[in-house]
C-alpha positions, 0 to 999 in steps of 0.5 A, spaced: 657 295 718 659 294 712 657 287 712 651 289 714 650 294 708 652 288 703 647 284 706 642 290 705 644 290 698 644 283 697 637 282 699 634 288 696 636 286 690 632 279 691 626 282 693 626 287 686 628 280 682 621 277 685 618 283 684 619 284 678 617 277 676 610 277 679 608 283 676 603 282 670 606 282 663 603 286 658 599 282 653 602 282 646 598 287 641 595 283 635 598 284 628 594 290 625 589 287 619 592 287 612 591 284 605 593 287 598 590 287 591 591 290 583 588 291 577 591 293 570 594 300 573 596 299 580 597 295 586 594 296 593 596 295 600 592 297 606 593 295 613 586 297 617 585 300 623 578 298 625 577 300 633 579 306 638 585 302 641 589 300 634 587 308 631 590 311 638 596 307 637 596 310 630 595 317 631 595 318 639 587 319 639 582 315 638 577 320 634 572 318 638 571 311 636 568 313 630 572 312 624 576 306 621 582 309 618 586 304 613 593 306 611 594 305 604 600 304 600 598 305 592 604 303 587 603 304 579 604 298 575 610 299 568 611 307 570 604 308 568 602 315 571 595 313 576 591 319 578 589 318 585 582 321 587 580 319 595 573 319 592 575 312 589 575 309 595 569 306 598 568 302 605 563 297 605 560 292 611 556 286 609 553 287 616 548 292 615 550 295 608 553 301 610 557 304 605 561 311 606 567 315 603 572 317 607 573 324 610 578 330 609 581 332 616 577 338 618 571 333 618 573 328 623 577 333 627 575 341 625 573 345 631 565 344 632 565 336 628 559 332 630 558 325 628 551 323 627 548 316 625 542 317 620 537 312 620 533 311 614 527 309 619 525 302 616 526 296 621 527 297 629 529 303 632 536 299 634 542 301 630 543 295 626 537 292 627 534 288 621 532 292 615 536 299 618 541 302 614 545 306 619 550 312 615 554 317 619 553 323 618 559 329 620 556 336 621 561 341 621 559 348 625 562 354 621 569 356 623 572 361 625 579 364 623 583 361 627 589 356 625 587 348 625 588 343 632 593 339 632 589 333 631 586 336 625 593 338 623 595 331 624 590 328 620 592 332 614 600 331 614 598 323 613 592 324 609 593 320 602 595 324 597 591 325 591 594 327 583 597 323 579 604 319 580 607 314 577 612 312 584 608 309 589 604 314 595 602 313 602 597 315 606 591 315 611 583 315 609 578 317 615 572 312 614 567 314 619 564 308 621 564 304 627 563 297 631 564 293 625 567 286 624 573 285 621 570 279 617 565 283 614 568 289 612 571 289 604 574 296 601 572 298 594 577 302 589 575 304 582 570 304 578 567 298 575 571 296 569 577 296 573 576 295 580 580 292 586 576 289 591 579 288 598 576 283 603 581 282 610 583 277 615 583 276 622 590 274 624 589 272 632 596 271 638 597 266 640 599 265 648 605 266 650 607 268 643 609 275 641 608 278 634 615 280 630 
């Protein structure tokens, strides 16, 4: 009996050794696009989240597939004291010229947040069609009294910062913005005497490589 009861176990632990080894492998997650720039004042780090899968391994939801969320990390040069307003931010496409701020958490997740597309009615009737601007627009219907979803109370936790610091800050902005290449995204800071322009690239997995 006892022969017969190590023979069992020997043979079922072949069986799981096989079926372990036939089972699929989970493709490696490409590395998330980042890129940096400065200008007189500060240094700009960003890592973008460009499509539904990456936001939802940032956040653990998608938003719908409706926002681009870069994860930004802004360090002041020489201890200079740098005011951060998220209305310096701008992300722009060279695909079809949309360009748009980002949004504090109640617009992206507050009860009744709608994303709309705006035309502004030139050129085909198909989002991006030639001649056509297409802008997001979030309708927010009036709130009641109770407290915040936990998504939006998420959002708000990781939101970037604003007010002035001269020690490096860290956070999110919400771009509602969708379906965009990475190559023809480039993100916008400050005005026009010191601006910071950032464009990304792609960096793709190679077979049977996974990213560190």
């Amino acid at each position: 009996m006892t022969g017969r009861v190590r023979l069992a176990g020997i043979f079922s632990a072949i069986f799981s050794a096989l079926f372990l080894a036939a089972a699929p492998k989970e493709a490696p997650k490409p590395p998330i696009p980042s890129a940096e720039g400065e200008n007189e004042d500060l240094i700009l780090q960003v890592k973008l989240y460009t499509d539904g899968d990456a936001v939802k391994q940032l956040l653990g939801d998608d938003l719908g597939g409706h926002y681009i969320v870069a994860d930004v990390r802004v360090e002041p040069k020489y201890g200079k004291d740098v005011a951060l307003d998220r209305d310096d931010f701008v992300l722009r496409t060279d695909h079809d010229g949309e360009k748009t701020h980002s949004y504090v958490a109640s617009q992206v997740a507050g009860t009744g947040a709608v994303v709309k597309l705006k035309s502004d009615g030139r050129g085909r009737s198909s989002p991006g069609g030639p001649g056509e601007t297409i802008t997001a627009q979030v309708v927010v219907k009036e709130q009641s009294d109770k407290e915040p979803n936990p998504l939006e109370k998420l959002l708000t936790e990781r939101i970037l910062p604003e007010g002035k610091s001269t020690v490096p800050v860290s956070g999110l902005l919400y771009f509602p913005m969708e379906k965009q290449k990475l190559k023809d995204l480039e993100l916008v800071y400050g005005d026009a005497g010191n601006r910071i322009r950032i464009r990304f690239v792609e960096h793709r997995v190679r077979a049977g490589k996974i990213p560190k």
